[in-house]
C-alpha positions as CSV (number, residue, x, y, z in Angstrom):
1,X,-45.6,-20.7,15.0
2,X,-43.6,-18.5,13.1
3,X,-46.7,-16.3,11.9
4,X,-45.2,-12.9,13.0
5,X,-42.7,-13.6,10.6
6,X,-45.1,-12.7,7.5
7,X,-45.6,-8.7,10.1
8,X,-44.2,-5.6,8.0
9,X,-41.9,-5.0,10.5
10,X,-40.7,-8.6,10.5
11,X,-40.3,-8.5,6.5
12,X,-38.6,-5.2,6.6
13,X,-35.6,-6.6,9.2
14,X,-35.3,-9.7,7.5
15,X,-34.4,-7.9,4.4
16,X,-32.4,-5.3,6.6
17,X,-30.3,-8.0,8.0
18,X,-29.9,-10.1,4.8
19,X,-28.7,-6.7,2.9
20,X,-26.0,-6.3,6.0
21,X,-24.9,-9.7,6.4
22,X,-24.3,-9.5,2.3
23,X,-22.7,-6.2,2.9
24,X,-20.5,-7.6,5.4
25,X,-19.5,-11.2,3.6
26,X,-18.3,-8.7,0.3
27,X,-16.1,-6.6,2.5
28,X,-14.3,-10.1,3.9
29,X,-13.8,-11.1,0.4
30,X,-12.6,-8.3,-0.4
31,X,-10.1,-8.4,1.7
32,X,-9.4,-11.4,1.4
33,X,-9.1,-11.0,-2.1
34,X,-6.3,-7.8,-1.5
35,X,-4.2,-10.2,1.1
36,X,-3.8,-12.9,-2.0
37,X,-3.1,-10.0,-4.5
38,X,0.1,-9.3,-2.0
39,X,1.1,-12.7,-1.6
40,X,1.5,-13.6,-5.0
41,X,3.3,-10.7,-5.9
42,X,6.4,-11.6,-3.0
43,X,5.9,-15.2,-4.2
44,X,7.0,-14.1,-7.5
45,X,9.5,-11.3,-6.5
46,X,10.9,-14.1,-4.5
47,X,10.5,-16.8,-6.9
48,X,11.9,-14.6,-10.3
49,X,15.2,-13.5,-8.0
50,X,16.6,-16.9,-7.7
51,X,16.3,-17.6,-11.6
52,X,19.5,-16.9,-14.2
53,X,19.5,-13.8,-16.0
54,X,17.5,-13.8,-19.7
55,X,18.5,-11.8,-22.7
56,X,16.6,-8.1,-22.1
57,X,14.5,-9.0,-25.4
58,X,12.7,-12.0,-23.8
59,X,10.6,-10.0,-22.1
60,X,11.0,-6.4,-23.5
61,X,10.7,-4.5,-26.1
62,X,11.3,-1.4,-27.7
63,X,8.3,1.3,-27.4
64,X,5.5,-1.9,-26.0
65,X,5.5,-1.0,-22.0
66,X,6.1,-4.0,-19.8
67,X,3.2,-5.6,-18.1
68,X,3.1,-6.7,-14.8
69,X,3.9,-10.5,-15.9
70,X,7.0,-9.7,-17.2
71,X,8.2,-7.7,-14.2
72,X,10.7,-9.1,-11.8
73,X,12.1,-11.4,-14.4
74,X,16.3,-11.5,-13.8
75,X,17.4,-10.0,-17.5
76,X,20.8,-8.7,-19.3
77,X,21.8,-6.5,-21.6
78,X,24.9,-5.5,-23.4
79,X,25.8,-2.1,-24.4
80,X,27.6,1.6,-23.4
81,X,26.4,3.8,-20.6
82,X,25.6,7.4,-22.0
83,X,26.0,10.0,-19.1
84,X,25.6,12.8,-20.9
85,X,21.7,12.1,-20.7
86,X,21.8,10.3,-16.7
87,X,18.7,11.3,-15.1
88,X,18.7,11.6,-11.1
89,X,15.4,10.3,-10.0
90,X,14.4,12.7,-6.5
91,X,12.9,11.6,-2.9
92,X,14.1,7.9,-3.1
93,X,14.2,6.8,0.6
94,X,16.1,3.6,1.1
95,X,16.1,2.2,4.9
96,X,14.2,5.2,6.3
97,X,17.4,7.3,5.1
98,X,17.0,10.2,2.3
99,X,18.2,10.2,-1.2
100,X,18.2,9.7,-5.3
101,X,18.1,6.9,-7.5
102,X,20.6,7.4,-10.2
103,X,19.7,6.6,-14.1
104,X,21.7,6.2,-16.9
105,X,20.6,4.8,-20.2
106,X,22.7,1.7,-21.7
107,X,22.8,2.3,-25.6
108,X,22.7,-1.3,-27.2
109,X,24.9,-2.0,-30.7
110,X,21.1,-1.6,-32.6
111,X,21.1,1.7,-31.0
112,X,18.2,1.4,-28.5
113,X,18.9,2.1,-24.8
114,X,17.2,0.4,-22.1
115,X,17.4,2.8,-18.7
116,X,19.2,0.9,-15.8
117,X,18.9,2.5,-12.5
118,X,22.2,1.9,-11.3
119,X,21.8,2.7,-7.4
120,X,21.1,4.5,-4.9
121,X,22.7,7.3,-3.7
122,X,22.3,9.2,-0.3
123,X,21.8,12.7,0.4
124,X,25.5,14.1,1.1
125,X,26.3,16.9,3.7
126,X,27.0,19.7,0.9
127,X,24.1,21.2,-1.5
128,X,26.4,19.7,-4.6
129,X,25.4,16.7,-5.9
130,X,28.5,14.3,-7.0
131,X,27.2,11.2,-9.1
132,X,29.9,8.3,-9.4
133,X,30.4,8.0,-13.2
134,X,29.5,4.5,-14.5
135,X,31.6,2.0,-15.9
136,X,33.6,3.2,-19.3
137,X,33.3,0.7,-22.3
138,X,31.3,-2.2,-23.4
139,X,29.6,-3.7,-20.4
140,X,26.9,-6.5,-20.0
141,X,24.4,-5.4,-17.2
142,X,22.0,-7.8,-15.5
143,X,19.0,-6.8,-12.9
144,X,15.4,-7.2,-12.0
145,X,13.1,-6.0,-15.1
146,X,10.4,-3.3,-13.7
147,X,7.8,-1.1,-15.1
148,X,7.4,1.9,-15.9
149,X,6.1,4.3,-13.2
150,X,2.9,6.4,-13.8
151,X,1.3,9.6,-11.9
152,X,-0.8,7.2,-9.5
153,X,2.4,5.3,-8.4
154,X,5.4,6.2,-6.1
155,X,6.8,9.8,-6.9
156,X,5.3,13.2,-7.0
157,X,4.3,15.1,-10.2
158,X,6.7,16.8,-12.1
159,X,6.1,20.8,-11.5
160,X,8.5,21.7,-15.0
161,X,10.4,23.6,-11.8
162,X,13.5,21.0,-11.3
163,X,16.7,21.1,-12.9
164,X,16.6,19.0,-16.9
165,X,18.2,16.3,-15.1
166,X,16.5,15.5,-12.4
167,X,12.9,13.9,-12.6
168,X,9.8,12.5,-9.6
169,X,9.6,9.4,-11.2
170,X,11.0,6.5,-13.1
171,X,8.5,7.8,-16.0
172,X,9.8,6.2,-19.4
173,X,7.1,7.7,-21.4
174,X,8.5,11.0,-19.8
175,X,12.4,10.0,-20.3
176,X,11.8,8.8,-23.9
177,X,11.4,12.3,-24.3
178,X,14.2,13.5,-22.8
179,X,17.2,10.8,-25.0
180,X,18.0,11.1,-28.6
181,X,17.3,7.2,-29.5
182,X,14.3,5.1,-29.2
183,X,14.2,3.5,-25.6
184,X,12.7,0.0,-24.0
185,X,9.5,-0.3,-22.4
186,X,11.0,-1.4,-18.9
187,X,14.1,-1.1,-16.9
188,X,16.5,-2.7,-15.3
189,X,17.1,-2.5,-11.3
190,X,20.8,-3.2,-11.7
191,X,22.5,-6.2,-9.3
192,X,25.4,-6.9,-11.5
193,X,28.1,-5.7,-11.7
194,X,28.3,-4.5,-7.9
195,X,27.4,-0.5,-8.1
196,X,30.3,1.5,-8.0
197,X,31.7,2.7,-5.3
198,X,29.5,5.6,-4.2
199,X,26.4,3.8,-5.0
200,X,24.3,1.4,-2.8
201,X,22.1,-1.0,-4.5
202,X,18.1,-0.5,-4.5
203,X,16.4,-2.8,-2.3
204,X,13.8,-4.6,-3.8
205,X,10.8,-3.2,-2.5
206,X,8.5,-5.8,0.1
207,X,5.0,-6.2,-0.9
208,X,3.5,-6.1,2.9
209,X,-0.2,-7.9,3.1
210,X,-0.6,-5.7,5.9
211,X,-4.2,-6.7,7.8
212,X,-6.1,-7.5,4.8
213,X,-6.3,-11.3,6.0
214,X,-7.4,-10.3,10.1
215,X,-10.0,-7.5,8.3
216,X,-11.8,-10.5,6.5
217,X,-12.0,-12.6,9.3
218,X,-13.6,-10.0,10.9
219,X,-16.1,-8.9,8.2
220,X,-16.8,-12.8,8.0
221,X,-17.4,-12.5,12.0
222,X,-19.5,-9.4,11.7
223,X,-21.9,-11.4,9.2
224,X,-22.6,-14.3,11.5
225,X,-23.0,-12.3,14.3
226,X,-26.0,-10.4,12.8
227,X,-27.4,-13.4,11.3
228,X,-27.0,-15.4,14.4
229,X,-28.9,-12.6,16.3
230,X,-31.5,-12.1,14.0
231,X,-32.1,-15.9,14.4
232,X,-32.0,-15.7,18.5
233,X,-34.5,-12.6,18.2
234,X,-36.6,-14.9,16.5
235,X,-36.9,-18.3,18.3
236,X,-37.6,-15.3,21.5
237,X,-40.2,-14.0,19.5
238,X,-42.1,-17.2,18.8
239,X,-41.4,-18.2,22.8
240,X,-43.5,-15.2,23.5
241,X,-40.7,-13.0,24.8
242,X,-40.3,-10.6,22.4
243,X,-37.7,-7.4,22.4
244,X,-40.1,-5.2,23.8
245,X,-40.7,-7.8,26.9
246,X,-37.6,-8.4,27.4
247,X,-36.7,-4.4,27.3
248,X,-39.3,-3.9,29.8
249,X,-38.4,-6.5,32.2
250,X,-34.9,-4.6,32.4
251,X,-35.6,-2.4,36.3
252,X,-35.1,1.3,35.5
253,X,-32.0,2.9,37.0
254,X,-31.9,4.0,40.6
255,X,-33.2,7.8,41.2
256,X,-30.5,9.7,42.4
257,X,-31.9,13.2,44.3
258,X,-28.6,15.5,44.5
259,X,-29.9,17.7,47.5
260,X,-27.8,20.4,48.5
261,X,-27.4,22.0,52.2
262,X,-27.2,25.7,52.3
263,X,-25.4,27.3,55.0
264,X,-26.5,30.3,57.0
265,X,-25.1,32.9,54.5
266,X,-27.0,30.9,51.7
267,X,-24.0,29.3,50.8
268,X,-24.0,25.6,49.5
269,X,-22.0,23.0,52.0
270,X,-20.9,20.0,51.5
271,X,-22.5,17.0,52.6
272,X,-19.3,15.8,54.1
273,X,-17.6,17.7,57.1
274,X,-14.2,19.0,56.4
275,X,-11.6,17.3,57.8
276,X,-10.2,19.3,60.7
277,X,-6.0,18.3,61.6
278,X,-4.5,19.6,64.8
């Protein structure tokens, strides 16, 4: 029944259709796959913002980068803020409004320094930038551990063009370079104490899973559609009405003859007589 199956033709748009509906099932998981990616990370940004605040060195250390695991964990630190080395980090939009993200490295009694980004702070009305000075003194810090930032994140380049203390990015392999003391792979996105006055605190950022969960549906929709057709161009095969029957039993379009009216002066007229208003 199904001999015309074992046709060239036939062979060739089996394969055809299984290499698309395969084609078409990897794109769903894939996106699939990128919508669960998003929705664990807000489950543990959400999750790791409730918990009490760690010592720094349960989850960092100095010169080992911070992995993606230990990120978001709630973390303090003691130690002195050292302005003379505050970086200002440029084109830090907060809430669709401009500005910088100010850092300042917190030297610990060992003599590291762990960089804690102590706020945000919008573009003023004047071209001179005025940074509220941190708090004097011993001071225990406590924030959201993140990672360093690398040329494929947020943040452009740097060009070597900007002033020494301003920087793109939150780049610690590029700030180590910049401080006279040996610094922590991570840093801290400061919630206590308050920011001073001045200073807004950074927003943690929302991991939006976007349409990565409708997209997969739909590749998944896409497959069985062409595999469900394939198997309806079949059973209409082996009933004897094949494509080209059924093509052909389709009544060609109307002819449409556009004939034209000439005038006396060889003009063309309209088939339609003007309207005439009195």
């Amino acid at each position: 029944m199904y001999r015309f199956l074992r046709r060239p033709r036939w062979i060739g748009l089996a394969v055809f259709i299984a290499a698309v509906s395969v084609l078409f099932m990897y794109l769903g998981f894939w996106q699939f796959g990128l919508y669960t990616q998003h929705e664990a990370l807000n489950q543990q940004i959400t999750a790791r913002g409730t918990t009490r605040p760690a010592p720094l060195t349960a989850f960092d250390a100095v010169g080992r980068p911070v992995t993606g695991a230990e990120q978001w964990h709630q973390v303090s630190v003691t130690g002195q803020f050292d302005t003379d080395h505050q970086l200002i980090v440029r084109n830090r939009p907060q809430n669709g409004a401009p500005g910088y993200d100010i850092l300042t490295p917190l030297v610990t009694a060992e003599g590291s320094a762990v960089i804690v980004n102590r706020g945000w702070l919008a573009v003023g009305t004047t071209s001179r930038l005025v940074v509220p000075p941190p708090p004097s003194g011993i001071v225990t810090v406590a924030g959201r551990l993140r990672i360093s930032e690398n040329e494929s994140g947020p943040g452009a380049k740097d060009n070597g063009r900007l002033p020494a203390n301003q920087i793109q990015r939150i780049d610690l392999r590029l700030i180590a370079t910049k401080v006279p003391y040996p610094l922590y792979g991570g840093y801290i996105m400061q919630s206590s104490p308050a920011p001073v006055t001045g200073l807004l605190p950074v927003t943690v950022p929302s991991v939006s899973t976007g349409m990565y969960l409708s997209y997969a549906f739909q590749w998944w929709l896409f497959a069985v559609v062409v595999l469900v057709g394939f198997v309806l161009l079949v059973r209409q095969e082996a009933r004897g009405v094949g494509l080209r029957r059924i093509l052909s039993s389709i009544p060609p379009p109307p002819r449409i003859d556009h004939v034209s009216r000439r005038t006396r002066t060889g003009r063309p007229q309209s088939s339609q007589s003007p309207t005439i208003i009195r």
